[in-house]
PAFI-737751 format. One record per residue: residue number from 1; chain; x, y, z of N, C-alpha, C in turn. Coordinates in Angstrom, 2 decimals. Example, Ala and Ser with C-alpha at 12.3 -4.5 7.8 and 13.67 -1.06 7.14 Angstrom:
2
REC   i ch     nxx     nyy     nzz    caxx    cayy    cazz     cxx     cyy     czz
REC   1  A   13.19   -5.69    7.80   12.30   -4.50    7.80   13.20   -3.30    7.80
REC   2  A   12.85   -2.25    7.08   13.67   -1.06    7.14   12.90    0.03    7.87
END
This chain:
280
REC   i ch     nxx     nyy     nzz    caxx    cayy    cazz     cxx     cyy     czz
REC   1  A  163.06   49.76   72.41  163.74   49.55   73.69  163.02   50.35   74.77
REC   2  A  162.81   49.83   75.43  161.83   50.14   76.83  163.01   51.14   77.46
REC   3  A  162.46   52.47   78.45  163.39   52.60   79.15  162.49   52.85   80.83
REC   4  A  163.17   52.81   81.52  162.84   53.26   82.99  162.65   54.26   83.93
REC   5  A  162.04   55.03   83.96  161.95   56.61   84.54  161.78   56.59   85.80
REC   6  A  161.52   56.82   87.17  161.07   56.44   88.11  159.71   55.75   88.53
REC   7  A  160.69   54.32   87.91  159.37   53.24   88.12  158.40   53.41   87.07
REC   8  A  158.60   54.01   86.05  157.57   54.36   85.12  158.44   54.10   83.79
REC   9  A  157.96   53.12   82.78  158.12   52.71   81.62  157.89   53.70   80.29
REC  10  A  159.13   53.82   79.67  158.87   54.53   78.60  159.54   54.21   77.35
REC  11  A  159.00   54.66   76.21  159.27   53.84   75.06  160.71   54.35   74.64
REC  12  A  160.91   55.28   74.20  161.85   56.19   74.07  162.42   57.27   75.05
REC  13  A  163.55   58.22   74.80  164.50   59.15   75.35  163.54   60.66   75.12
REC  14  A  162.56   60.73   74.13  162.11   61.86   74.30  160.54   61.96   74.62
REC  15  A  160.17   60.80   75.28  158.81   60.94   76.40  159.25   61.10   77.37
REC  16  A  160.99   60.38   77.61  161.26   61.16   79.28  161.36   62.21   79.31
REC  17  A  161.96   62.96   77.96  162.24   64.66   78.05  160.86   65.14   78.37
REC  18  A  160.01   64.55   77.67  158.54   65.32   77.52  157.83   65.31   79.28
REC  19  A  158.13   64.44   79.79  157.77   63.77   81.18  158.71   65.02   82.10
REC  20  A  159.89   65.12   81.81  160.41   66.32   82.96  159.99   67.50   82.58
REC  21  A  159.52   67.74   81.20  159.25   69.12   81.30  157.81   69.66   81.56
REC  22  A  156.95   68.22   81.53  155.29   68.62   82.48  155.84   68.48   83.59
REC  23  A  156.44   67.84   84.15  156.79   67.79   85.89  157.32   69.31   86.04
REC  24  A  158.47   70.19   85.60  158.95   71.07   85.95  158.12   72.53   85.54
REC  25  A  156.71   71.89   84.45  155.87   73.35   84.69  155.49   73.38   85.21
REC  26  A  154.41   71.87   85.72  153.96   71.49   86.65  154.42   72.12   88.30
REC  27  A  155.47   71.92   88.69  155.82   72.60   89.78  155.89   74.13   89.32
REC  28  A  156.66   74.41   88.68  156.13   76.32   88.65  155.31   76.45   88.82
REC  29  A  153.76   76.03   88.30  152.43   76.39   87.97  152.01   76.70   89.91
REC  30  A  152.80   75.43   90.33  152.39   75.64   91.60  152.72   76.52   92.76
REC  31  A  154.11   76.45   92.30  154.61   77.57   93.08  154.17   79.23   93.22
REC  32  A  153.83   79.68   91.74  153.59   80.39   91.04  151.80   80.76   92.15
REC  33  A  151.29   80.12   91.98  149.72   80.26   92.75  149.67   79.96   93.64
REC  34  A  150.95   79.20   94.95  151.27   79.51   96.01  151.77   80.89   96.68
REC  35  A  152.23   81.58   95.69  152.83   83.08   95.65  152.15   84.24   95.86
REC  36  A  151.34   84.11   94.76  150.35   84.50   94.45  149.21   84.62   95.20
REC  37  A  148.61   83.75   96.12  147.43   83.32   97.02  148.17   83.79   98.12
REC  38  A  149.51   83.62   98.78  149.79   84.17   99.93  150.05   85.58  100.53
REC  39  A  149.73   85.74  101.67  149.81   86.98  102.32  149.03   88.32  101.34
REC  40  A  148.25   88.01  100.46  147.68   88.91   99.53  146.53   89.92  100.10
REC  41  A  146.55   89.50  101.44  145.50   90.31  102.32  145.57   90.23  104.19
REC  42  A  145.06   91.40  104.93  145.64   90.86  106.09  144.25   91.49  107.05
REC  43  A  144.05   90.81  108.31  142.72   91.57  109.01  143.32   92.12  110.45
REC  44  A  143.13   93.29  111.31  143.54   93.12  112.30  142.66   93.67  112.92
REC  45  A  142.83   93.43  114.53  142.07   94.73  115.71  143.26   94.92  116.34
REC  46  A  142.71   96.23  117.00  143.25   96.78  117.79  143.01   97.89  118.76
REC  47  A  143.57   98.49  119.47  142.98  100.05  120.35  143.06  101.13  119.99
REC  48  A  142.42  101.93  119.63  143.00  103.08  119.22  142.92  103.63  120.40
REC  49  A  143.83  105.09  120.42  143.53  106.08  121.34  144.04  107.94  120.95
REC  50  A  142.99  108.69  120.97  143.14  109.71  120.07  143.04  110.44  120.98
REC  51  A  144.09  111.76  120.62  144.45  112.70  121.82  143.93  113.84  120.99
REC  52  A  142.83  114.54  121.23  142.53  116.17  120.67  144.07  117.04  120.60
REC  53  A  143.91  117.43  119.76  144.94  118.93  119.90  144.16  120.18  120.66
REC  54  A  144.79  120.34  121.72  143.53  121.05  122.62  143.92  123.24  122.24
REC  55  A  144.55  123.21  121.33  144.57  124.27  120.45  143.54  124.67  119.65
REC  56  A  143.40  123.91  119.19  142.17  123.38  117.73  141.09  123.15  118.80
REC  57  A  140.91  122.05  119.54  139.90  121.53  120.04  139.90  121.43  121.79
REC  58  A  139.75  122.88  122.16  139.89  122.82  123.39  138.81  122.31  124.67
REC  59  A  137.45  121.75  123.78  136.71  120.81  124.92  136.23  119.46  124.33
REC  60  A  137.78  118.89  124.03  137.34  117.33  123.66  138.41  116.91  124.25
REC  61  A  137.90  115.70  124.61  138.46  114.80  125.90  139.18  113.73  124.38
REC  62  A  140.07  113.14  125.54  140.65  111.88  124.66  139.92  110.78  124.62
REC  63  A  139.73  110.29  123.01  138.99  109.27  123.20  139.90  107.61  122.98
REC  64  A  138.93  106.78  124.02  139.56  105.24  123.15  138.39  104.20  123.05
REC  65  A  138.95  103.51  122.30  137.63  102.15  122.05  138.37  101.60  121.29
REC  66  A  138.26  100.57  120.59  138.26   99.47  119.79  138.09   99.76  117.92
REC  67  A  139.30   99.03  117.31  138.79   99.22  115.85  139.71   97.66  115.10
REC  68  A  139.27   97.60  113.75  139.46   96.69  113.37  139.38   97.27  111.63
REC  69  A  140.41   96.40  110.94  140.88   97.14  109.43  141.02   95.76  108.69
REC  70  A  141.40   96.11  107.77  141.41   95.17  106.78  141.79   95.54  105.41
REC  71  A  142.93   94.94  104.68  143.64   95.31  104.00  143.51   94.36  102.76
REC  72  A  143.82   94.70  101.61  144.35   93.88  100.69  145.40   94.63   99.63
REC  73  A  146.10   93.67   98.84  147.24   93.95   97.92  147.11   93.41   96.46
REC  74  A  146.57   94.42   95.64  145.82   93.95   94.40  146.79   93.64   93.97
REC  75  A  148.26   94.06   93.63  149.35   93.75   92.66  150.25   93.07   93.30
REC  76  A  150.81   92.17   92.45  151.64   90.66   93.07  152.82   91.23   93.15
REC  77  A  153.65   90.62   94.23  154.79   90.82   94.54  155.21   92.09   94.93
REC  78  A  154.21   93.27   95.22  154.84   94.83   95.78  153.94   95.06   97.12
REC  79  A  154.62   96.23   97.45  154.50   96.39   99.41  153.20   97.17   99.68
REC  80  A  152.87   97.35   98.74  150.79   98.42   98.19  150.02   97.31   99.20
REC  81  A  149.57   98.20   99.89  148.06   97.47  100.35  147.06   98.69  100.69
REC  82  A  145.72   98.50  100.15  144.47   99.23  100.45  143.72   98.54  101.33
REC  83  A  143.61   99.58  102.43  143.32   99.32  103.76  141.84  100.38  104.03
REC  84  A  141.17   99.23  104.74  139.93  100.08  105.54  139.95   99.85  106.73
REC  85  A  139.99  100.78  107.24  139.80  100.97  108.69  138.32  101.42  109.41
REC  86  A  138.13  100.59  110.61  136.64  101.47  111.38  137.08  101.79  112.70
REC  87  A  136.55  102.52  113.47  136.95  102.83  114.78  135.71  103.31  115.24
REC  88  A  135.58  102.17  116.44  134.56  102.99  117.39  135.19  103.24  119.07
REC  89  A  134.76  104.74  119.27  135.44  105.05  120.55  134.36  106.01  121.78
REC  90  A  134.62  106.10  122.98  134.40  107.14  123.58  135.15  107.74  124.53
REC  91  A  134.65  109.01  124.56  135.24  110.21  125.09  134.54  110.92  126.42
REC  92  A  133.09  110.40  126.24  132.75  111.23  127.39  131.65  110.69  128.10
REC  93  A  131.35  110.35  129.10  130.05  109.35  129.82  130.08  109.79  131.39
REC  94  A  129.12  110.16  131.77  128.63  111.27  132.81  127.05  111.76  132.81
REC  95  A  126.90  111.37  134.24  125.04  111.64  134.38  125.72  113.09  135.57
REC  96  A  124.51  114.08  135.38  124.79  115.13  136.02  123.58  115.49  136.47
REC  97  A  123.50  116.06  137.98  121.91  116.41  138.61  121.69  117.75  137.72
REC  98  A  120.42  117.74  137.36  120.40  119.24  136.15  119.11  119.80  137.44
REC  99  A  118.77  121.18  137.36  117.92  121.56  137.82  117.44  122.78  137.07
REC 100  A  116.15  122.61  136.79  115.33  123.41  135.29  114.63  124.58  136.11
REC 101  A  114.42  125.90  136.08  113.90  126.86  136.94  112.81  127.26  135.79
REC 102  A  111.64  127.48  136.06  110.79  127.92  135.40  110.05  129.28  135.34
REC 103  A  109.64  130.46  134.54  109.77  131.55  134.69  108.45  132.12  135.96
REC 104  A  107.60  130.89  136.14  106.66  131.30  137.39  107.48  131.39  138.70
REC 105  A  109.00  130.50  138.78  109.82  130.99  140.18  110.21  129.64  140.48
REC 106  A  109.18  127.91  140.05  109.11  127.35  140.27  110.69  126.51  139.68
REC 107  A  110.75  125.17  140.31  111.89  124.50  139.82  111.93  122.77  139.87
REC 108  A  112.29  122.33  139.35  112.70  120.77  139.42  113.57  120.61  138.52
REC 109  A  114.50  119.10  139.64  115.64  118.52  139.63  115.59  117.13  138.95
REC 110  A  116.68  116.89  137.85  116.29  115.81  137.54  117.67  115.22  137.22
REC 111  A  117.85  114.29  137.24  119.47  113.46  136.81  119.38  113.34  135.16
REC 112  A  120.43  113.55  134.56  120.55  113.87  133.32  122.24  113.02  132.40
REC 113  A  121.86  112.01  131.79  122.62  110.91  131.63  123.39  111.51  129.99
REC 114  A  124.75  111.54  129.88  124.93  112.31  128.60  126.34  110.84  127.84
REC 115  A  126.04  110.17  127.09  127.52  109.55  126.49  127.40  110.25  125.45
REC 116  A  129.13  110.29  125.27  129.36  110.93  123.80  130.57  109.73  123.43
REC 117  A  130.50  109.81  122.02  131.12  108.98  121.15  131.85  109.50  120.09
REC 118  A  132.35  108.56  119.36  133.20  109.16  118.17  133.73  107.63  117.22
REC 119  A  133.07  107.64  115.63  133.38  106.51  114.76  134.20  107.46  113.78
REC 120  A  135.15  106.75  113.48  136.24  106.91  112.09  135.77  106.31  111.03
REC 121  A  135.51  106.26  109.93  135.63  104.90  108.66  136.79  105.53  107.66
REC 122  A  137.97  104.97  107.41  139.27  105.77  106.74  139.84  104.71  105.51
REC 123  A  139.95  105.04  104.87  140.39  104.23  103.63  141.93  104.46  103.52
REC 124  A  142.90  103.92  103.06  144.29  104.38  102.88  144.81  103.39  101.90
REC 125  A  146.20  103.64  101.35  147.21  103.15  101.07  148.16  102.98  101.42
REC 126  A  148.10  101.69  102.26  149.61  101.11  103.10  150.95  100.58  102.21
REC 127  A  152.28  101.58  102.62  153.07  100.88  101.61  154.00  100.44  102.89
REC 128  A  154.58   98.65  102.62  155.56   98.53  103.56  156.73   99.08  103.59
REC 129  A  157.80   99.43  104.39  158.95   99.53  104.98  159.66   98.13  104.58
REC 130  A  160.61   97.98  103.60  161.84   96.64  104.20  161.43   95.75  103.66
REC 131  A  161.88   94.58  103.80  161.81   93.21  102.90  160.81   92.84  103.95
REC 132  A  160.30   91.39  103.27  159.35   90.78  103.70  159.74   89.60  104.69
REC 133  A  159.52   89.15  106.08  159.78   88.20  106.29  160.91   88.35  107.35
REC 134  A  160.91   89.49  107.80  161.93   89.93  108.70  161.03   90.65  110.08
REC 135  A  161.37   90.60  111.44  161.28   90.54  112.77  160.63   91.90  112.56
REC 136  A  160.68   92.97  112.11  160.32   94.43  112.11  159.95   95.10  110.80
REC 137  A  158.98   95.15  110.37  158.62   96.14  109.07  158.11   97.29  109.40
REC 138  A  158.51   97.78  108.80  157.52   99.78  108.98  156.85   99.83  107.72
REC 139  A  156.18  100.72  107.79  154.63  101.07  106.72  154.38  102.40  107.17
REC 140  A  153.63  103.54  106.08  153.58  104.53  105.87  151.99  104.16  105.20
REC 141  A  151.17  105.51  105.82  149.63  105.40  105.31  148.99  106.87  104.88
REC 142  A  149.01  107.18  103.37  148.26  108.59  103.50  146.51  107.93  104.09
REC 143  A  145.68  108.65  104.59  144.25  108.57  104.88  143.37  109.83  104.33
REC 144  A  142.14  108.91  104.24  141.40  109.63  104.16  139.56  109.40  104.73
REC 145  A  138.88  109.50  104.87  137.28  109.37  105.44  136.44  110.11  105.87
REC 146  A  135.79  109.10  106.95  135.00  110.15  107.42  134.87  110.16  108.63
REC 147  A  134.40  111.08  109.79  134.34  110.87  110.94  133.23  111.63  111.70
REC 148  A  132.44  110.49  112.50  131.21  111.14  113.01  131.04  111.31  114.65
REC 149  A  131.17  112.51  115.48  130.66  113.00  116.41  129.06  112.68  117.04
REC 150  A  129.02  111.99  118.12  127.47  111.66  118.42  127.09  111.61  120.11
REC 151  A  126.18  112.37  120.38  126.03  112.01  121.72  124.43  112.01  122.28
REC 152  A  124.16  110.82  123.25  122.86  110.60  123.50  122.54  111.24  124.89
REC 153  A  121.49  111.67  125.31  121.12  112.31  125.90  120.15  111.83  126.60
REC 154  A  120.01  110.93  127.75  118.61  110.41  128.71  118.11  111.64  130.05
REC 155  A  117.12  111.98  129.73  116.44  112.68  130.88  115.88  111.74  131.53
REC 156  A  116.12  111.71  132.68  115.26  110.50  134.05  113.47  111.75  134.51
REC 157  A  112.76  110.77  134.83  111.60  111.20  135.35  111.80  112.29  136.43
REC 158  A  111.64  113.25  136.70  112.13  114.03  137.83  111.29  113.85  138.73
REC 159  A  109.88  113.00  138.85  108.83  112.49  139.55  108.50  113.17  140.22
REC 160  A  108.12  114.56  139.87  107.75  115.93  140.74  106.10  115.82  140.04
REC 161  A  105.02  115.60  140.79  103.75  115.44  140.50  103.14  116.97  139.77
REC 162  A  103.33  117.79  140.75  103.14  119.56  140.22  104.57  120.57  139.60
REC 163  A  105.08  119.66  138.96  106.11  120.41  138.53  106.52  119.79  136.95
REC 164  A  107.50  119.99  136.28  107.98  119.97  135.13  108.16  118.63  135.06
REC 165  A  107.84  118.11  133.68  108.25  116.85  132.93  108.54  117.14  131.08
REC 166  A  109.84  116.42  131.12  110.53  116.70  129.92  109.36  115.49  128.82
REC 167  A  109.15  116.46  127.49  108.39  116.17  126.54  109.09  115.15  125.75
REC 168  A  110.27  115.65  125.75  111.44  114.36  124.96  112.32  113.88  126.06
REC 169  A  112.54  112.51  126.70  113.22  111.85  127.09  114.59  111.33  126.60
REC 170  A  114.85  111.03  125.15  115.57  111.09  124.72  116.31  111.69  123.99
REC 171  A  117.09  112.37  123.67  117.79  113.58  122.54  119.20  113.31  121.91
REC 172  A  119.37  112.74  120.87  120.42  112.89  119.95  121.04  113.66  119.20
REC 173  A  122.13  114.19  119.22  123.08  114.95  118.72  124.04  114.33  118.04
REC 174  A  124.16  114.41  116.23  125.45  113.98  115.67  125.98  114.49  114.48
REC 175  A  127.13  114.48  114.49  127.40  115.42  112.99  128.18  114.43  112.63
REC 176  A  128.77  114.23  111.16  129.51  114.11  110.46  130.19  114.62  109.45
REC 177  A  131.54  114.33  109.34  132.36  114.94  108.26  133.53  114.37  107.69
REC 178  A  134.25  115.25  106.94  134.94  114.71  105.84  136.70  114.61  106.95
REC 179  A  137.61  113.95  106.92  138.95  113.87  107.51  139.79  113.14  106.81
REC 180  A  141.42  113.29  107.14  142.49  113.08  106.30  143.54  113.28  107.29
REC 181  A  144.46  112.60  106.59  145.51  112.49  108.02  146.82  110.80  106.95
REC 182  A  147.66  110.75  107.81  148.47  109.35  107.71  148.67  108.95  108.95
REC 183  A  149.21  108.12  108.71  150.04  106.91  109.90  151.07  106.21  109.22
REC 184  A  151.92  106.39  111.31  153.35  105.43  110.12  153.55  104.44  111.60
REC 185  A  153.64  103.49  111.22  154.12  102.49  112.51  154.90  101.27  111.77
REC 186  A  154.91  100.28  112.93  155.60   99.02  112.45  154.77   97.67  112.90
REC 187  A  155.48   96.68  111.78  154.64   95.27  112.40  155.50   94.52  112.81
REC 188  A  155.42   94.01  113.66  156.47   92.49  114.36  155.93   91.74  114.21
REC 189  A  156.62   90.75  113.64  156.47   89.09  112.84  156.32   88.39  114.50
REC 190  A  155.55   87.95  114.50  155.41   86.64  116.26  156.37   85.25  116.14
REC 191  A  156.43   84.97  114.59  157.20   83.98  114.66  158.26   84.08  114.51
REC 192  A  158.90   85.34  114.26  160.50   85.30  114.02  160.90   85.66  115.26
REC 193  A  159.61   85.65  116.19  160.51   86.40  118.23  160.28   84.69  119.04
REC 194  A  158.86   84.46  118.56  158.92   82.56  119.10  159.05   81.93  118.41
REC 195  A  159.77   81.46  117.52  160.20   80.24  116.25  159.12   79.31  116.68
REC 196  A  158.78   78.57  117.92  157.91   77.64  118.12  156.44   77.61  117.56
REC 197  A  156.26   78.84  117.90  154.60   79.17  117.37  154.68   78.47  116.03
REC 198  A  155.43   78.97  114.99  154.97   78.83  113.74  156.24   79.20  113.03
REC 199  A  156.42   78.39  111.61  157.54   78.82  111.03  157.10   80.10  109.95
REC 200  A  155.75   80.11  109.80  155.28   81.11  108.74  155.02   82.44  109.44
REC 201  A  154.71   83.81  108.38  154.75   84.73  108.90  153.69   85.19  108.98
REC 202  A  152.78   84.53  109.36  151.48   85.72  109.26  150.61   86.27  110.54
REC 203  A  151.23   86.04  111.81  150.79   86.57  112.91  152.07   87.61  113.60
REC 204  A  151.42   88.81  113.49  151.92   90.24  113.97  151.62   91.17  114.90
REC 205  A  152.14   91.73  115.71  152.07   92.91  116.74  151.77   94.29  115.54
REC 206  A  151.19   94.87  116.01  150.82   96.23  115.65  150.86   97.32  116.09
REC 207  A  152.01   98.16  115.97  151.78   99.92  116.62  152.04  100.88  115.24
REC 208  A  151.37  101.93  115.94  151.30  103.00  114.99  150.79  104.49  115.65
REC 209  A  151.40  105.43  115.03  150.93  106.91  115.46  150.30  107.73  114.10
REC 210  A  149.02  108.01  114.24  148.44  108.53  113.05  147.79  110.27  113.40
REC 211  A  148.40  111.01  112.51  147.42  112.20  112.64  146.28  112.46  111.81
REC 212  A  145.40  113.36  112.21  144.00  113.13  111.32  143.57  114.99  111.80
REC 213  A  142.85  115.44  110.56  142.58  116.75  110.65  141.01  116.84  109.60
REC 214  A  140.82  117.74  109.84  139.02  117.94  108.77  139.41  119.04  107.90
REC 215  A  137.90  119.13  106.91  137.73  119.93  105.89  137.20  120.82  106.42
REC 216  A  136.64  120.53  107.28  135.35  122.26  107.95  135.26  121.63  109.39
REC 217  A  134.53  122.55  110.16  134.50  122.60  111.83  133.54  121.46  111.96
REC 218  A  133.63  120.73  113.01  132.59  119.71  113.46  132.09  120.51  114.56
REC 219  A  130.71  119.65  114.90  130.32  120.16  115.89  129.85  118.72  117.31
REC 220  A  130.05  118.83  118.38  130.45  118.11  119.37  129.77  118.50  120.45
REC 221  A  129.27  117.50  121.65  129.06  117.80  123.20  129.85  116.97  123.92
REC 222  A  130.76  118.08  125.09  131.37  116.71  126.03  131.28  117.81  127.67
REC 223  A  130.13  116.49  127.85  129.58  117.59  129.28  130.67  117.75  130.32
REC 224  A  131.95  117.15  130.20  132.95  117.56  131.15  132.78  119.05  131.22
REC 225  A  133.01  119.94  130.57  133.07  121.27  131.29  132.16  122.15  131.64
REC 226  A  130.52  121.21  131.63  129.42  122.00  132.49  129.61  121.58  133.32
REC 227  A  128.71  122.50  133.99  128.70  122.60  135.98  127.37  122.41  135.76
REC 228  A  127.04  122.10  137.16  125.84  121.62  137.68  125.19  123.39  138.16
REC 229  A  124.34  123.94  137.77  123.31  124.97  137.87  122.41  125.31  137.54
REC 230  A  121.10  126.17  137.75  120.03  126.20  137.41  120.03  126.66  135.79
REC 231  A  119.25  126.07  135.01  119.05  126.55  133.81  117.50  127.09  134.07
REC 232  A  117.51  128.48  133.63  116.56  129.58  133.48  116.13  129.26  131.94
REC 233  A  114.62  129.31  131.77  113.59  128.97  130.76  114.43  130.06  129.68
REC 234  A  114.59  129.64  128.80  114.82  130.82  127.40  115.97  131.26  127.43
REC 235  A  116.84  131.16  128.51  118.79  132.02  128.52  118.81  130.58  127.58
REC 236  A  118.94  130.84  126.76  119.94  130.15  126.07  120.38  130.69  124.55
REC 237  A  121.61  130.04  123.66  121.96  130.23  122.78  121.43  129.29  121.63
REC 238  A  120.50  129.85  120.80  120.15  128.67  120.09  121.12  128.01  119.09
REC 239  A  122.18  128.89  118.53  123.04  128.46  117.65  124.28  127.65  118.43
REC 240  A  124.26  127.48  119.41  124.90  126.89  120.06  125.09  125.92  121.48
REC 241  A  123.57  125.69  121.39  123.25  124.71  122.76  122.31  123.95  122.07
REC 242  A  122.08  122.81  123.18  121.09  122.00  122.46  119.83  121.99  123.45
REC 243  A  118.87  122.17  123.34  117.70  122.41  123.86  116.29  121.27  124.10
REC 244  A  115.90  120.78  125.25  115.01  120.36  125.34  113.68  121.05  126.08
REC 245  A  112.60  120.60  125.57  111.40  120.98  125.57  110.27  120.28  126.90
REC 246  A  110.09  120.93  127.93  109.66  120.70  128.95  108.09  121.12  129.36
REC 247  A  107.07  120.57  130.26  105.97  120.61  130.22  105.65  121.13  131.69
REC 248  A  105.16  122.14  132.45  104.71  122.24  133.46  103.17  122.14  133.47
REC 249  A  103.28  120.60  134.41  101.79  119.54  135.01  100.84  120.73  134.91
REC 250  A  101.41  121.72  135.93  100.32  122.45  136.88   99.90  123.68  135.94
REC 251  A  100.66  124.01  135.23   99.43  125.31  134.20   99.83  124.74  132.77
REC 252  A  100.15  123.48  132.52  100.57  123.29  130.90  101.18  124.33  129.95
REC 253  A  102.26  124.95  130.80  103.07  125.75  130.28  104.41  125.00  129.72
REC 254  A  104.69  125.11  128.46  105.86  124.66  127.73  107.14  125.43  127.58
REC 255  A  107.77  125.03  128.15  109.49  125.82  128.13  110.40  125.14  127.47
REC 256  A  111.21  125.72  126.78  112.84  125.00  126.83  113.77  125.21  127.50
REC 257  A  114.92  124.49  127.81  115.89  124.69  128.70  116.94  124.41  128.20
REC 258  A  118.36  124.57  128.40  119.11  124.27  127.43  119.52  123.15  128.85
REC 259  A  120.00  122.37  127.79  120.76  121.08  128.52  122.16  120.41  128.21
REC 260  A  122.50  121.13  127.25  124.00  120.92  126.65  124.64  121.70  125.87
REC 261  A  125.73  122.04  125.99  126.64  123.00  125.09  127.39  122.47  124.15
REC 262  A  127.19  122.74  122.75  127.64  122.12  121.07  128.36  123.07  121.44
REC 263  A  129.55  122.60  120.76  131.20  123.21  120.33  130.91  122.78  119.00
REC 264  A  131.97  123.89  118.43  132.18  124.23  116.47  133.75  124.00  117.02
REC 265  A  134.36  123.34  116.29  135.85  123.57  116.51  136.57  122.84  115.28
REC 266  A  137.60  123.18  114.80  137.75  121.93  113.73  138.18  120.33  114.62
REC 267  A  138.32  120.22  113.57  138.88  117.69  113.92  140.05  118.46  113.67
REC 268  A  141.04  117.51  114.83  142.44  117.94  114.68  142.92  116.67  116.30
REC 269  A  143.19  115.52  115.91  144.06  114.72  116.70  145.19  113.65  116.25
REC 270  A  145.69  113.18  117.14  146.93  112.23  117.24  146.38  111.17  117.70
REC 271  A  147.02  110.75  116.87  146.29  108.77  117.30  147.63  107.44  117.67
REC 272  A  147.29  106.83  118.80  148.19  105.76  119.14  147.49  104.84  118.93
REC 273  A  147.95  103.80  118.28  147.53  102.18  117.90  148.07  101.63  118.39
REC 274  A  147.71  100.25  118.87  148.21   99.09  119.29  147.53   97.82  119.18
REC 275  A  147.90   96.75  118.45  146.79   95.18  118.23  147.69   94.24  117.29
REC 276  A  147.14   94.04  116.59  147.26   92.34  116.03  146.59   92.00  114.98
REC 277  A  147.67   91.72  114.46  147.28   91.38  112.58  147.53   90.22  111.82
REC 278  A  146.57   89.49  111.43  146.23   88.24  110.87  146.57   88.50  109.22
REC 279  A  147.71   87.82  108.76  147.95   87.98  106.96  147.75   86.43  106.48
REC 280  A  147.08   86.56  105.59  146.74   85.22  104.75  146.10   85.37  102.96
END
């Protein structure tokens, strides 16, 4: 006796059994690696902006720039995500008239171009706040990385025919080191505030406040708190300035001059986030 299944012919009562129960693994199987494949990773950018503790670090300016992270969640179904973060920022950009005095009496003026910078690379473990799928989640991040201090240094031609010309035009300064710190902020779902956008959840607002501190003192230039004055051949501190090497045309006499002041201070700031996070 023939029977009828949907539109589909079968001989007997237990090929239909056999028929619903590939259809109903069949759908688990799918569901199951729909689950599984979703939201299992997320990318975002955003701004950072890091405020020195001017206790700890009393000649560093606040820095901001741009960073971008990226997360994933090795284990199915829990709120774990391992996150990398990069951040590139600056803090300090300023050309200053320098004027170099040389020990014959003589002198020249030259414009003196200084940016300073600052990159994060931080690894963490993001755990969410709250169920999934709701208007507001919070997240908690221990950190850890690294963070590098850098600043470039352009001397301009001082185009004095009988007078001083710098031997190095360009001069780089950068340290790096070890840092640690958390963050705790929240994400807002976009589609649970505009239903229209999208019924799914994977486009988010991003804020967060993170602190971050070091293992040992960094060392740093941020020409905000020089003044413009004569630098005298040889006053300087070698363990603590940075020095370029200068040529006088007229008797080929070689001097140094100091041209920037390195700070030792430890890493010690507060960080505000704000951006936008892509989960898929």
């Amino acid at each position: 006796m023939d029977l009828i299944f949907n539109g589909m012919f079968f001989e007997n009562v237990e090929e239909i059994s056999i028929m619903k129960t590939q259809l109903f693994l069949t759908a688990m199987i799918l569901s199951l690696n729909s689950n599984f494949f979703s939201q299992k990773a997320d990318f975002g950018l955003y701004v950072p902006i890091n405020v020195p503790n001017k206790t700890t670090m009393p000649k560093m300016s606040i820095a901001g720039g741009l960073g971008a992270s990226f997360g994933y969640s090795p284990l199915f179904l829990t709120p774990f995500y391992i996150e990398a973060k990069a951040t590139l920022s600056n803090y300090s950009s300023q050309t200053l008239q320098q004027t170099y005095q040389f020990e014959d009496g003589s002198q020249t003026t030259t414009n003196v171009n200084y940016s300073s910078g600052m990159s994060n690379y931080l690894l963490g473990i993001k755990t969410m706040i709250g169920k999934d799928f709701r208007v507001v989640r919070g997240f908690i991040k221990p950190q850890i990385g690294l963070a590098t201090m850098r600043t470039k240094i352009v001397i301009a031609d001082p185009q004095d025919v009988d007078g001083c010309q710098p031997l190095d035009r360009n001069i780089s300064q950068r340290y790096t080191g070890v840092i640690y710190g958390g963050e705790i902020g929240a994400e807002i779902a976009l589609e649970k505030m505009f239903r229209k956008i999208s019924i799914e959840n994977t486009h988010k607002l991003y804020f967060s406040m993170s602190y971050l501190t070091s293992v040992n003192h960094f060392e740093y230039v941020n020409v905000k708190y020089m003044q413009d004055e004569a630098h005298s051949a040889m006053n300087m501190h070698p363990t603590g300035d940075i020095n370029a090497s200068f040529i006088n045309v007229s008797t080929s006499n070689i001097h140094e001059h100091k041209i920037a002041e390195l700070y030792h201070t430890p890493f010690e700031m507060i960080g505000i986030n704000f951006g936008y996070i892509f989960k898929f």
